[in-house]
Biopython code that builds the backbone (N, CA, C, O; Angstrom):
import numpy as np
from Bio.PDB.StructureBuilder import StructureBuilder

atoms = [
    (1, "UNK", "N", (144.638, 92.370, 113.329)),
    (1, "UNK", "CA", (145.694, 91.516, 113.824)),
    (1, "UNK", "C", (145.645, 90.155, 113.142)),
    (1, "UNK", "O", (146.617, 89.537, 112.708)),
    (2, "UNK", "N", (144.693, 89.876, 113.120)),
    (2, "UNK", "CA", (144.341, 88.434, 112.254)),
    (2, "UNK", "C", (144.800, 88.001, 110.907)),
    (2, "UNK", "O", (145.048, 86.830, 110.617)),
    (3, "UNK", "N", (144.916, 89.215, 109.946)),
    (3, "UNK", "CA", (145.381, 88.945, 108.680)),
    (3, "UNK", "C", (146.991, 88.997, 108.848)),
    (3, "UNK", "O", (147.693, 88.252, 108.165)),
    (4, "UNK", "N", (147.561, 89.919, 109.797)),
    (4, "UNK", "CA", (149.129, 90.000, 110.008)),
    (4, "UNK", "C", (149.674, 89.350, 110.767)),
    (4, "UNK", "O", (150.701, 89.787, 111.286)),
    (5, "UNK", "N", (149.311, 88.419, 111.010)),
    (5, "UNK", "CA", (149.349, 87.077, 112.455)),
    (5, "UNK", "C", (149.521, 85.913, 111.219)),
    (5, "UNK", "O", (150.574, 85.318, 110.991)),
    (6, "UNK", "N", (148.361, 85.746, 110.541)),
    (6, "UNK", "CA", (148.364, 84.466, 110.068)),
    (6, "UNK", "C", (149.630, 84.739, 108.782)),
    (6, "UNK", "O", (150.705, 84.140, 108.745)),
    (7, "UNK", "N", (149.265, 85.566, 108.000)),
    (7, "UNK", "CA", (150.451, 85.992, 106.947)),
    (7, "UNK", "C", (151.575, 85.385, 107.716)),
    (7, "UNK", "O", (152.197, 84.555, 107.054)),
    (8, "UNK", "N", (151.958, 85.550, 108.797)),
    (8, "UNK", "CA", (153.323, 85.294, 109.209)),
    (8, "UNK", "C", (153.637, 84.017, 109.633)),
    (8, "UNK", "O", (154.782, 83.563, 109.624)),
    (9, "UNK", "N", (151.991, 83.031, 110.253)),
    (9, "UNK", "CA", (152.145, 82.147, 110.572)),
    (9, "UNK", "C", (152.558, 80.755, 108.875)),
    (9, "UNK", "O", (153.143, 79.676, 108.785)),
    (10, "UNK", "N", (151.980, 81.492, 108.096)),
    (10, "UNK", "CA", (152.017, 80.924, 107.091)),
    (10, "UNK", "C", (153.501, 81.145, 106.319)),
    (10, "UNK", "O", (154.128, 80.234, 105.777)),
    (11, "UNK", "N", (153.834, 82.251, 106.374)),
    (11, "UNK", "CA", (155.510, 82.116, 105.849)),
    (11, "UNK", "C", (156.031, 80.605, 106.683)),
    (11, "UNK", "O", (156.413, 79.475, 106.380)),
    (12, "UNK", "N", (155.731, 81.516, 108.043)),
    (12, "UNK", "CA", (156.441, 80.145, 109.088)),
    (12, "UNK", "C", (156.212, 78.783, 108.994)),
    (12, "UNK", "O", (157.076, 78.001, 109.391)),
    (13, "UNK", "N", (154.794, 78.248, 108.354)),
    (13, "UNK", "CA", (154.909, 77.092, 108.089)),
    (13, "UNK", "C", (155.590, 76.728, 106.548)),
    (13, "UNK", "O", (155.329, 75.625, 106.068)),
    (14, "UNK", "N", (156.213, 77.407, 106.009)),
    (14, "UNK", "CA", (156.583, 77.124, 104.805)),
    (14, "UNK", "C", (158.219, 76.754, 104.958)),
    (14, "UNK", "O", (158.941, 75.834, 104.573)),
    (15, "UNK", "N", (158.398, 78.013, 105.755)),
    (15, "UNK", "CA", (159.945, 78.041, 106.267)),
    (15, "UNK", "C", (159.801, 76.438, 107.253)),
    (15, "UNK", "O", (160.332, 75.455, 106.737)),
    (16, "UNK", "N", (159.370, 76.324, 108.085)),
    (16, "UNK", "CA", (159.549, 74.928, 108.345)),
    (16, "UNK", "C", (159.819, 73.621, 107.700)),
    (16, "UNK", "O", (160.560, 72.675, 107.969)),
    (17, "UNK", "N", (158.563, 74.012, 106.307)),
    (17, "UNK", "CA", (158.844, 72.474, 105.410)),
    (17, "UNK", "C", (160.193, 72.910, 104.897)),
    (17, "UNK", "O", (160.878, 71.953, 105.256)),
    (18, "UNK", "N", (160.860, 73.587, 104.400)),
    (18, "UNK", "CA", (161.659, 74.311, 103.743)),
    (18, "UNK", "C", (162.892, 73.571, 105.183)),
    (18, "UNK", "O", (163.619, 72.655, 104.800)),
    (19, "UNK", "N", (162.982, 73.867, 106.190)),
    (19, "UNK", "CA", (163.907, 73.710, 106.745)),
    (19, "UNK", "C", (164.176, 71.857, 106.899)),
    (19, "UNK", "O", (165.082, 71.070, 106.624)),
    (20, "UNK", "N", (162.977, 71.800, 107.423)),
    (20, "UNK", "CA", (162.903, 70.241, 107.538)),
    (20, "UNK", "C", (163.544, 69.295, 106.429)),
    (20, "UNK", "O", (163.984, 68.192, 106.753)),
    (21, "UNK", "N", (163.597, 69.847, 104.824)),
    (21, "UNK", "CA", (163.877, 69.127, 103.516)),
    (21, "UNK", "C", (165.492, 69.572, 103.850)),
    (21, "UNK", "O", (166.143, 68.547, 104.055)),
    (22, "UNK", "N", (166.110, 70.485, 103.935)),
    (22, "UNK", "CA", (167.317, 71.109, 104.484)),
    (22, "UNK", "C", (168.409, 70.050, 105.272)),
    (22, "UNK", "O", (169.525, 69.587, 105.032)),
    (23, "UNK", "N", (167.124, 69.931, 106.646)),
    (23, "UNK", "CA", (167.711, 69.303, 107.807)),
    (23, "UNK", "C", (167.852, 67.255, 107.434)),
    (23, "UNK", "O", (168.626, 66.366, 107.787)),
    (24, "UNK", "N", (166.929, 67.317, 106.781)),
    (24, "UNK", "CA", (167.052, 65.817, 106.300)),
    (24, "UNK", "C", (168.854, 65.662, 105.914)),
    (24, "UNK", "O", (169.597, 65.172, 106.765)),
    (25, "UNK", "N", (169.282, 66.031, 104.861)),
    (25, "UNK", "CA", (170.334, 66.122, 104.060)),
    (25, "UNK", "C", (171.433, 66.821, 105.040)),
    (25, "UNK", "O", (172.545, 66.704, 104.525)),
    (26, "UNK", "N", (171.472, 67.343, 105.982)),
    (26, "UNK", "CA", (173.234, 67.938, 106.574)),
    (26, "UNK", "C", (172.778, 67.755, 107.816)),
    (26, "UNK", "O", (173.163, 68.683, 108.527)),
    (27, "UNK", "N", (172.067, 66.899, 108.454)),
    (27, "UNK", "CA", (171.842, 66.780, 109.816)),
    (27, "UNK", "C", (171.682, 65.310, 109.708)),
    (27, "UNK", "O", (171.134, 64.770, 108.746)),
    (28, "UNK", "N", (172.458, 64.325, 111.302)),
    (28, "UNK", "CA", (172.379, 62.453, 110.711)),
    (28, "UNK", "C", (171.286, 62.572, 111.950)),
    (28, "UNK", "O", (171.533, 61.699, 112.783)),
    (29, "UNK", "N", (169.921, 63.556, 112.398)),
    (29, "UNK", "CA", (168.427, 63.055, 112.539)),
    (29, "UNK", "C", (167.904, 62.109, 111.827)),
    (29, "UNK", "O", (168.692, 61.848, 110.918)),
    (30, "UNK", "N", (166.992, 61.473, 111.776)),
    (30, "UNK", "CA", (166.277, 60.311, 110.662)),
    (30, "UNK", "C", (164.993, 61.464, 110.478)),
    (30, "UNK", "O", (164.496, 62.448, 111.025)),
    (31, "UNK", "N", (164.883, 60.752, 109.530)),
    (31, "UNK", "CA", (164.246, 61.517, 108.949)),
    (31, "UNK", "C", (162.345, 61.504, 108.903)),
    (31, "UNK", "O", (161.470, 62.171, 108.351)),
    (32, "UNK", "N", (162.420, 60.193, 109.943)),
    (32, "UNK", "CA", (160.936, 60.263, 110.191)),
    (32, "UNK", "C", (161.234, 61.180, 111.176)),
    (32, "UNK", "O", (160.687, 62.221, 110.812)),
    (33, "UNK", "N", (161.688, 61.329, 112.015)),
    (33, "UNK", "CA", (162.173, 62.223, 113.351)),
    (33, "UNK", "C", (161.814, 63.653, 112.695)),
    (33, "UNK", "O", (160.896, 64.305, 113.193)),
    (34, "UNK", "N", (162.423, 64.075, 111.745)),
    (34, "UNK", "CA", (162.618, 65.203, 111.476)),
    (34, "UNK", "C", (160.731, 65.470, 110.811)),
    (34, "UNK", "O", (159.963, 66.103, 111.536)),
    (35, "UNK", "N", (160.342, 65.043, 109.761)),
    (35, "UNK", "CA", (158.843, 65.422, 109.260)),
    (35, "UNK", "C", (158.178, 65.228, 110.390)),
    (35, "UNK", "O", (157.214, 65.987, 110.297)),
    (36, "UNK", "N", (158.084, 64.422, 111.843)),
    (36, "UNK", "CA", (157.318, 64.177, 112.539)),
    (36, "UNK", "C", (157.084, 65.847, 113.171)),
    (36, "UNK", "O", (155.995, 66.417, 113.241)),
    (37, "UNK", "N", (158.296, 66.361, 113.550)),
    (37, "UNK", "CA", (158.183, 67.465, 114.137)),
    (37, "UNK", "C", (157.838, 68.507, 113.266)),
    (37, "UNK", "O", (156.947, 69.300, 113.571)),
    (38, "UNK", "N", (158.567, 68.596, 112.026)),
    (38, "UNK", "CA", (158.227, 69.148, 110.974)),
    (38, "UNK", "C", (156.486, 69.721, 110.969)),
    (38, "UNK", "O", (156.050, 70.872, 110.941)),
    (39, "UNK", "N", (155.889, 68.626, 111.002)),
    (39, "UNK", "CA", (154.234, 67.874, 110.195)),
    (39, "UNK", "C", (153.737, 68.675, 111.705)),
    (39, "UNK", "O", (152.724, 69.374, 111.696)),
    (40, "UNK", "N", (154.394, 68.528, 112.722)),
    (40, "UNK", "CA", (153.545, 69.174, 114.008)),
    (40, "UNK", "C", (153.708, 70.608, 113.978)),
    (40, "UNK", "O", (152.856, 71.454, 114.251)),
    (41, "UNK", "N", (154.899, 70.781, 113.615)),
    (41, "UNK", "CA", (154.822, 72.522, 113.739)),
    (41, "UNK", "C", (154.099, 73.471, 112.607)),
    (41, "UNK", "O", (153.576, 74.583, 112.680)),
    (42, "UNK", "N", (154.320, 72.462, 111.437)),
    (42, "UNK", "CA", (153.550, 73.251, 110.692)),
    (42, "UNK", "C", (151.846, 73.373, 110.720)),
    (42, "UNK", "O", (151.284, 74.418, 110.393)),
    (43, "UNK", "N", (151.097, 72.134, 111.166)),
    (43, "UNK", "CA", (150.008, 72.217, 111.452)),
    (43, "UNK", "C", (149.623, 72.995, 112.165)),
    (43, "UNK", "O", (148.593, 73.598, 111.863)),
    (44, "UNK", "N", (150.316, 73.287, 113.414)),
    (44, "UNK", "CA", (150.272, 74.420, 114.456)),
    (44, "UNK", "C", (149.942, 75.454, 114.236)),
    (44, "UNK", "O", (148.966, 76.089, 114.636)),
    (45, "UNK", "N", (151.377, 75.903, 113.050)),
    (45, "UNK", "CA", (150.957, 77.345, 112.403)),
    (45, "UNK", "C", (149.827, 77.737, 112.059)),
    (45, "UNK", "O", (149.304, 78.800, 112.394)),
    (46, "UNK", "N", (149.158, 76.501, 111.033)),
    (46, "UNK", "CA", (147.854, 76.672, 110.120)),
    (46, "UNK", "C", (146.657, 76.633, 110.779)),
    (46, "UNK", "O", (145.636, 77.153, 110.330)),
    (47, "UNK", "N", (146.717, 76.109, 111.712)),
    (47, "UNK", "CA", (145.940, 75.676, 113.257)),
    (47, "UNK", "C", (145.868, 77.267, 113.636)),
    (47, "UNK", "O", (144.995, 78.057, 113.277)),
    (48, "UNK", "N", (146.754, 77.473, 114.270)),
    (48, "UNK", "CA", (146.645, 78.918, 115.225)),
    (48, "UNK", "C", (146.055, 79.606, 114.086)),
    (48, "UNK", "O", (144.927, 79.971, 114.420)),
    (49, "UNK", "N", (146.381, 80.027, 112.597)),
    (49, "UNK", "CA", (145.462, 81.085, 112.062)),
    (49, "UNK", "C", (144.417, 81.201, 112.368)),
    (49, "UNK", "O", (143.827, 82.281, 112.401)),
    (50, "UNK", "N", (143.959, 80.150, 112.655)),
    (50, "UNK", "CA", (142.115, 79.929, 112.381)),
    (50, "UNK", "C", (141.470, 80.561, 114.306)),
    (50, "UNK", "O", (140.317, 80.813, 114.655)),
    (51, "UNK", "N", (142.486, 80.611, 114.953)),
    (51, "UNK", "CA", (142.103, 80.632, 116.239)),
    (51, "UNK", "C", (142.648, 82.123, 116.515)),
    (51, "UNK", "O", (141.963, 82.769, 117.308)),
    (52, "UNK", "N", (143.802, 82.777, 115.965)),
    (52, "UNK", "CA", (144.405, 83.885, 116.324)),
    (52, "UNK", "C", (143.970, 84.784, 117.417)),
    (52, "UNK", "O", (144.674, 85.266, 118.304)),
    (53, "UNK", "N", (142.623, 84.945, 117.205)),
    (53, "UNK", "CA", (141.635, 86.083, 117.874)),
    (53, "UNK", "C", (141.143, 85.496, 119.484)),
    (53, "UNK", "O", (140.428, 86.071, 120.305)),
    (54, "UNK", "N", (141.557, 84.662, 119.541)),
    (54, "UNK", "CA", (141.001, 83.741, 120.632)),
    (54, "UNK", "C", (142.138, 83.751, 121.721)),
    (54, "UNK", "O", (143.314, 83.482, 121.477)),
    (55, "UNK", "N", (141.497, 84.191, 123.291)),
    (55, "UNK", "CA", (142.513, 84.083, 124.166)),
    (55, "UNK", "C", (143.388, 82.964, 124.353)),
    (55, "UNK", "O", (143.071, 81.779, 124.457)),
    (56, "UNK", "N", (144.961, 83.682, 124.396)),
    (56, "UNK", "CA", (145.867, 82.949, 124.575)),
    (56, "UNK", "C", (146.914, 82.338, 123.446)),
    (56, "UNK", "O", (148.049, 81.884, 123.589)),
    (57, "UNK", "N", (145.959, 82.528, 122.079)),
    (57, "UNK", "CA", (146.805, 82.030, 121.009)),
    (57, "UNK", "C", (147.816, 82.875, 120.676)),
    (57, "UNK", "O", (148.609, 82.451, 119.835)),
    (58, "UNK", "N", (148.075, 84.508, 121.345)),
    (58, "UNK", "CA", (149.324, 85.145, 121.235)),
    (58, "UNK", "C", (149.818, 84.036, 121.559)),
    (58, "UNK", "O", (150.156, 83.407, 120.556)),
    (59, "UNK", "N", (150.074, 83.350, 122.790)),
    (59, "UNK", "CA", (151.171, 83.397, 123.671)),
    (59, "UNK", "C", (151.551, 81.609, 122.462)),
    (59, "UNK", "O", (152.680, 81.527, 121.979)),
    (60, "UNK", "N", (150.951, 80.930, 122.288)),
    (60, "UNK", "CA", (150.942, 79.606, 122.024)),
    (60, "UNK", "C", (151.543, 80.376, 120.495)),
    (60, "UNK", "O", (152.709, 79.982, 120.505)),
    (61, "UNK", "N", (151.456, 80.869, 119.763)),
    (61, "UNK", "CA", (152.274, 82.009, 118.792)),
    (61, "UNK", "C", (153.775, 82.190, 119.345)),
    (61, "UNK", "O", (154.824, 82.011, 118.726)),
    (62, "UNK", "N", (153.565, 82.652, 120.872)),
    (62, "UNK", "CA", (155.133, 82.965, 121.167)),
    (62, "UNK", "C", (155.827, 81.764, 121.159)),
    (62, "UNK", "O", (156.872, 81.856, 120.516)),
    (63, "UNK", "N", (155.613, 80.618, 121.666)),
    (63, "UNK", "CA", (156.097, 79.264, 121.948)),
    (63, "UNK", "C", (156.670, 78.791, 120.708)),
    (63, "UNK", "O", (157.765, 78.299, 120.436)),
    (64, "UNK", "N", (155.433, 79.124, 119.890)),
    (64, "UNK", "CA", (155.952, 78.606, 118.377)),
    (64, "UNK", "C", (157.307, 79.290, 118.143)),
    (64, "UNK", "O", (158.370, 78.691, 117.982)),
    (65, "UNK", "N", (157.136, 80.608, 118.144)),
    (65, "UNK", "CA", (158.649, 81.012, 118.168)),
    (65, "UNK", "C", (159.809, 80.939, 118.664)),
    (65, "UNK", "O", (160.813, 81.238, 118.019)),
    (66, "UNK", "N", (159.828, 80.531, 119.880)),
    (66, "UNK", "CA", (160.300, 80.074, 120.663)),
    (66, "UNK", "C", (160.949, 78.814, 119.741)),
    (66, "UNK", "O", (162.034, 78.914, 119.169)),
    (67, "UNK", "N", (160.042, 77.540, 119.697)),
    (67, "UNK", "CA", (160.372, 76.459, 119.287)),
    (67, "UNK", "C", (161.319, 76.773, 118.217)),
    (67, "UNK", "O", (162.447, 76.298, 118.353)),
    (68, "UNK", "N", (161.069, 77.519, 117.124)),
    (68, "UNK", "CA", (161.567, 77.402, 115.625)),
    (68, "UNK", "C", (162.971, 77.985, 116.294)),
    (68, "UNK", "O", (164.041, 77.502, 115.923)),
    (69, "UNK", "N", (162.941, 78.847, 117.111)),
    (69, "UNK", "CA", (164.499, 79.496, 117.441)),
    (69, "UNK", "C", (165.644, 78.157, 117.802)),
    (69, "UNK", "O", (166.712, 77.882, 117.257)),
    (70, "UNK", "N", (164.801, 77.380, 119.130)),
    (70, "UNK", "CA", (165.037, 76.510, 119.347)),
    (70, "UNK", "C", (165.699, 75.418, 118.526)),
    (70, "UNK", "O", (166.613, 74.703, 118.936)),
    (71, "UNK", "N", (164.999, 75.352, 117.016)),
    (71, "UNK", "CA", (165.289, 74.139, 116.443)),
    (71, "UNK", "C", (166.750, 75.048, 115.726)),
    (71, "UNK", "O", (167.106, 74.349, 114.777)),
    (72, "UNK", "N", (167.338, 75.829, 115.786)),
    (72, "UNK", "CA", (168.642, 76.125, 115.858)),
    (72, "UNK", "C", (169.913, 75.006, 116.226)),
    (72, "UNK", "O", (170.998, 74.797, 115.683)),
    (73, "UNK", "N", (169.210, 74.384, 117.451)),
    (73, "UNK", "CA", (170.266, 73.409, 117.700)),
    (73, "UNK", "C", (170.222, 71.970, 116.615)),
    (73, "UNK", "O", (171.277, 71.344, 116.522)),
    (74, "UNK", "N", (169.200, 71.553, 115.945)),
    (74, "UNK", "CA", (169.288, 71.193, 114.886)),
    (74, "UNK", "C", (170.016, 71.725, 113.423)),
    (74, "UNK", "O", (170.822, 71.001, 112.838)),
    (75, "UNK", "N", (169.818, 72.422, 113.157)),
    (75, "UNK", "CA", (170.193, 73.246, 111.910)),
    (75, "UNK", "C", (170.537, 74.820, 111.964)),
    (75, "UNK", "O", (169.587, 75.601, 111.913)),
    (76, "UNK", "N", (171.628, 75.239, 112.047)),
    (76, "UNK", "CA", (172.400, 76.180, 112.844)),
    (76, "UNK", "C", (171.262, 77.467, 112.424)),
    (76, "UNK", "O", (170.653, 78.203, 113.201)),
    (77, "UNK", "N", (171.225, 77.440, 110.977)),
    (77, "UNK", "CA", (170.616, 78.434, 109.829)),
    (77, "UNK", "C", (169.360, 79.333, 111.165)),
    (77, "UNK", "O", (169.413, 80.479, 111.613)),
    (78, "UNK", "N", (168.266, 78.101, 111.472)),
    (78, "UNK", "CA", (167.290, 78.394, 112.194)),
    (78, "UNK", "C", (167.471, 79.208, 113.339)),
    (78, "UNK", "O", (166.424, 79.710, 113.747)),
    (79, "UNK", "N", (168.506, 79.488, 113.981)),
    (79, "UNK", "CA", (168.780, 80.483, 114.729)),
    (79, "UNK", "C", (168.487, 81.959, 114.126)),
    (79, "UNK", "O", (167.831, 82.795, 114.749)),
    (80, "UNK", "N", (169.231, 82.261, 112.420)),
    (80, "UNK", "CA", (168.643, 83.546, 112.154)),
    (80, "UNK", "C", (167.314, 83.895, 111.785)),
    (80, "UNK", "O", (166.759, 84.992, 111.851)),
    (81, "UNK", "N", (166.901, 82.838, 111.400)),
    (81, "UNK", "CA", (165.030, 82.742, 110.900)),
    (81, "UNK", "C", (164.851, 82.856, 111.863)),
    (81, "UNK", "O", (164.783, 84.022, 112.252)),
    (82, "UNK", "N", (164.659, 81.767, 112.865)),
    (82, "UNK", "CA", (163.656, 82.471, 113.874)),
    (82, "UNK", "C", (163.972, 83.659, 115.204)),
    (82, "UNK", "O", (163.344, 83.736, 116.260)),
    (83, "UNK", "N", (164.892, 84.334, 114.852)),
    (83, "UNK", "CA", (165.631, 85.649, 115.183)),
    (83, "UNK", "C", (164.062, 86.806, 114.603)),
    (83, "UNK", "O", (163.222, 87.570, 115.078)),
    (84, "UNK", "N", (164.649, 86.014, 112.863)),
    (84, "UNK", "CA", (163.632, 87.163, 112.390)),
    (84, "UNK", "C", (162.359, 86.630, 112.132)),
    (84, "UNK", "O", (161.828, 87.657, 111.708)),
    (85, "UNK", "N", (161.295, 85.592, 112.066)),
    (85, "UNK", "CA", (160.303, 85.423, 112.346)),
    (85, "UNK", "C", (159.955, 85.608, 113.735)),
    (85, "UNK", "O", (158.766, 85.921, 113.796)),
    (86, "UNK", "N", (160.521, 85.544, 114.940)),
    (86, "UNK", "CA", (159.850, 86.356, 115.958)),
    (86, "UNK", "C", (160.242, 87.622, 116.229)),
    (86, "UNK", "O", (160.318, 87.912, 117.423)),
    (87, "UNK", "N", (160.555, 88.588, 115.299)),
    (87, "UNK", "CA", (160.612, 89.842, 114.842)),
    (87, "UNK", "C", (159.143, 89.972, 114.516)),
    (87, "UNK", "O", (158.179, 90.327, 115.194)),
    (88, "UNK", "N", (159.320, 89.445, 112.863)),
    (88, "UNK", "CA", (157.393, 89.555, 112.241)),
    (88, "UNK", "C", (156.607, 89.206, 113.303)),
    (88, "UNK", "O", (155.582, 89.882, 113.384)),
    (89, "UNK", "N", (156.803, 88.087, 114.429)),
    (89, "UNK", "CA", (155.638, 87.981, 114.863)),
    (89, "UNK", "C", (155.188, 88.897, 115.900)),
    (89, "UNK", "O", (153.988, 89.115, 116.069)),
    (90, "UNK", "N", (156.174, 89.490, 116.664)),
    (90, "UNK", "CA", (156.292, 90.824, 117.695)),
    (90, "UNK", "C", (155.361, 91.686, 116.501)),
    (90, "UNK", "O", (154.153, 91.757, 116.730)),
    (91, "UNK", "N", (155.786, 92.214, 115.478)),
    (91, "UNK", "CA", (155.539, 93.644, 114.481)),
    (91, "UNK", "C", (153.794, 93.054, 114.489)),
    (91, "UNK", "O", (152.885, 93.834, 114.772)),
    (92, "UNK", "N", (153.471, 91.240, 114.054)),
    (92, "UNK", "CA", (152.153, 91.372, 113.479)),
    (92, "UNK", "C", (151.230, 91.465, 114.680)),
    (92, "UNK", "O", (150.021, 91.677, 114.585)),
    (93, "UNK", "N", (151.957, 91.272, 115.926)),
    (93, "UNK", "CA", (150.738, 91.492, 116.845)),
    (93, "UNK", "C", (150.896, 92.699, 117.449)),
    (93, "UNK", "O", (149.888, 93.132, 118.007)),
    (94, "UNK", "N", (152.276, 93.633, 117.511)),
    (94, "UNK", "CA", (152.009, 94.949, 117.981)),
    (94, "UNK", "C", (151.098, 95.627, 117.067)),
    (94, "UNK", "O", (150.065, 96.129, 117.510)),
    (95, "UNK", "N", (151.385, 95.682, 115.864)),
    (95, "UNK", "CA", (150.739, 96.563, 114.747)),
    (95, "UNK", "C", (149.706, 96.022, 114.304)),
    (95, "UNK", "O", (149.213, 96.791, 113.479)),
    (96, "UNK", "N", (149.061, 95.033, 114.417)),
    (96, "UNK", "CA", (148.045, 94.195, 114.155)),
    (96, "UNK", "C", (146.985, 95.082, 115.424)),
    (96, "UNK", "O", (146.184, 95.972, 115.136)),
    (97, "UNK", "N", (147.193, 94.671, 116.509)),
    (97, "UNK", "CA", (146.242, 94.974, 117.513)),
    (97, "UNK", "C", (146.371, 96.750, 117.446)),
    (97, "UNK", "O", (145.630, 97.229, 118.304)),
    (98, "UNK", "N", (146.956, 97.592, 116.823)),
    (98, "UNK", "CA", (146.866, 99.035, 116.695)),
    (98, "UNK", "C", (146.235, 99.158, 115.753)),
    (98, "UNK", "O", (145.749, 100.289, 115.744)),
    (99, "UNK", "N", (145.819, 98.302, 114.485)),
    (99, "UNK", "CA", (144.905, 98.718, 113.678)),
    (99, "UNK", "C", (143.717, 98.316, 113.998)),
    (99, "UNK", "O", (142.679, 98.754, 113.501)),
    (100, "UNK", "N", (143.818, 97.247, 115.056)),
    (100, "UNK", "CA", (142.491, 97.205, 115.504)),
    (100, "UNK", "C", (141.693, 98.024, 116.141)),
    (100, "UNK", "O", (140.462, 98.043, 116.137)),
    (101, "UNK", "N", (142.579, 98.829, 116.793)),
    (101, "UNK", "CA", (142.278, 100.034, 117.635)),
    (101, "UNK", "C", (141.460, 101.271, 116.355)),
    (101, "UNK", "O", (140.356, 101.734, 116.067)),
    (102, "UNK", "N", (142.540, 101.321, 116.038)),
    (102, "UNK", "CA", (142.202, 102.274, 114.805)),
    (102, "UNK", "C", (140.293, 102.235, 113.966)),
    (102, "UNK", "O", (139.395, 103.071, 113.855)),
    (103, "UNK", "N", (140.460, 100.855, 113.583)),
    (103, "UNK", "CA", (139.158, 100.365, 113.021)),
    (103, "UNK", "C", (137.747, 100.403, 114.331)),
    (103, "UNK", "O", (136.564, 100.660, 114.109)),
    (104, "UNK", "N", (138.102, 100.214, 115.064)),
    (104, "UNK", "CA", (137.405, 100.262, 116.016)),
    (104, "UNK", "C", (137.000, 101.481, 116.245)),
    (104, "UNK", "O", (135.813, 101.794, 116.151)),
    (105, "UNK", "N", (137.998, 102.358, 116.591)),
    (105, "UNK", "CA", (137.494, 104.213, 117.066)),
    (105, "UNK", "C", (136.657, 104.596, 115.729)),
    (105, "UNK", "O", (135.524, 105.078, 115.704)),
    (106, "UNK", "N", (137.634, 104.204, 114.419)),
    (106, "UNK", "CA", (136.584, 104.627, 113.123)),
    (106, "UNK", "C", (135.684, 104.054, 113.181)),
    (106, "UNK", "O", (135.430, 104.094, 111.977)),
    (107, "UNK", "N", (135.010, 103.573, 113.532)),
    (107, "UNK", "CA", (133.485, 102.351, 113.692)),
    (107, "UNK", "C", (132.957, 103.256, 114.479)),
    (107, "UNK", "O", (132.088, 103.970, 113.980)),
    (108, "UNK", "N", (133.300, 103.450, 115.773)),
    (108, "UNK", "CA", (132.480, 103.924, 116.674)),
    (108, "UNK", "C", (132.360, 105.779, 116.295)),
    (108, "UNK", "O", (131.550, 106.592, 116.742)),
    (109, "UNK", "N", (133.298, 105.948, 115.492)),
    (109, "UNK", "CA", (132.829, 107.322, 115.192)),
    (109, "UNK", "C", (131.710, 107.794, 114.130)),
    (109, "UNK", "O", (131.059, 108.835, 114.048)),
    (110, "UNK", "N", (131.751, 106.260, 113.106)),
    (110, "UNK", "CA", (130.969, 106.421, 112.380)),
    (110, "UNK", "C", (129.190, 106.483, 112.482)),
    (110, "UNK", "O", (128.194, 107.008, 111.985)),
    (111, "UNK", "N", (129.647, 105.542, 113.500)),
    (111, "UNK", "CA", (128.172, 105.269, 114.023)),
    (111, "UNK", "C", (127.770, 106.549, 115.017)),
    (111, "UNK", "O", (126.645, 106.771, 115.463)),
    (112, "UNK", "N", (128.341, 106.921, 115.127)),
    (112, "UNK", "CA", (127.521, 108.516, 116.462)),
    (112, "UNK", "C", (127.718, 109.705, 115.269)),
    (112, "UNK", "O", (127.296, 110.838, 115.504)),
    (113, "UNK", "N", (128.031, 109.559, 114.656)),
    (113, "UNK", "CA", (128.312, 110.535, 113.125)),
    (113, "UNK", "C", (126.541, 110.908, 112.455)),
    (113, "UNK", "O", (125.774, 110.061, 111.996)),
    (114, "UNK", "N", (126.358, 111.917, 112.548)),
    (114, "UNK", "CA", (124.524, 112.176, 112.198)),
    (114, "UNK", "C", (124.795, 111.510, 110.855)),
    (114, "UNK", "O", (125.901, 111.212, 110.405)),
    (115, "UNK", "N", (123.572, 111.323, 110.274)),
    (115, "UNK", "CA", (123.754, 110.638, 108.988)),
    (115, "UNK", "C", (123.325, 111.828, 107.787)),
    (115, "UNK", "O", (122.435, 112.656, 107.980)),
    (116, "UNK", "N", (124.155, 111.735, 106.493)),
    (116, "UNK", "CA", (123.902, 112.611, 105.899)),
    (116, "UNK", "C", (122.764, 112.587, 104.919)),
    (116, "UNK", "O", (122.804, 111.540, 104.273)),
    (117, "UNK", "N", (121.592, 113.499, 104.519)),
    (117, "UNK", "CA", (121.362, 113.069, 103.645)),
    (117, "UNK", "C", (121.683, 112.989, 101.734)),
    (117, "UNK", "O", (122.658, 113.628, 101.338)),
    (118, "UNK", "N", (121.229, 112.569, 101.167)),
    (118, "UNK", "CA", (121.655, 112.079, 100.267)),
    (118, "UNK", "C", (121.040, 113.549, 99.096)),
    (118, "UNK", "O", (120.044, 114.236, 99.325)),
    (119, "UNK", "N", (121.856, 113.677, 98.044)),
    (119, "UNK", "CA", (121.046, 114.968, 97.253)),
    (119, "UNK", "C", (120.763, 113.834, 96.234)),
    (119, "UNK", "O", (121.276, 112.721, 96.117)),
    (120, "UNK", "N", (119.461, 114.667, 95.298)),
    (120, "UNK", "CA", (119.685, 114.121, 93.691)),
    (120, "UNK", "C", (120.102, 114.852, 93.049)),
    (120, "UNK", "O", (120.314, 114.586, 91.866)),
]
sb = StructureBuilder()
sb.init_structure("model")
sb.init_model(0)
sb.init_chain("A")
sb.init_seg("    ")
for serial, (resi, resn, name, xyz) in enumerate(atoms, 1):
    if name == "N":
        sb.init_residue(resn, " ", resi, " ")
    sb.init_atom(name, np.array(xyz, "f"), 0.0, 1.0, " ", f" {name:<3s}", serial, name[0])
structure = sb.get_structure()
């Protein structure tokens, strides 16, 4: 889950700076206004990678999504991004936590698995 969590958190902080340079220019926000929030959400993103595995950072993940949908009412665009970044982020933690499953049963099978020996 961890590598398909952060992958996504990291598009997402890109798409943020990306939106924020956007929103400067066709939105009359100021523009410290705009990097301030900008500079917070993206840290967030890069932030939560490092924590992913840790209770609760799904949900502080969902918020984030939440937010970016949110900033729709800023910059119309952000309504379909974060449509479809909390798509990826649904897919990286359903399918994320099923390969964990996966890796896990193969672990535990490996280990009760007699061991073979080796020929020359």
């Amino acid at each position: 889950m961890r590598i398909l969590c952060s992958s996504t958190l990291i598009g997402e902080a890109l798409l943020i700076m990306f939106a924020g340079l956007v929103a400067m220019k066709l939105t009359d926000v100021g523009a410290g206004t705009i990097w301030t929030v900008s500079a917070v959400a993206m840290v967030l993103c890069v932030l939560l990678c490092g924590v992913i595995t840790r209770p609760g950072a799904v949900y502080v993940g969902w918020a984030l999504q939440v937010a970016v949908l949110a900033s729709g009412l800023v910059l119309p665009t952000m309504y379909a991004f974060g449509l479809v970044f909390g798509g990826l982020w649904w897919c990286s933690v359903h399918y994320g936590r099923r390969i964990d499953e996966i890796k896990a049963r193969r672990a535990a099978a490996e280990e009760s698995a007699p061991a073979v020996p080796a020929t020359a």
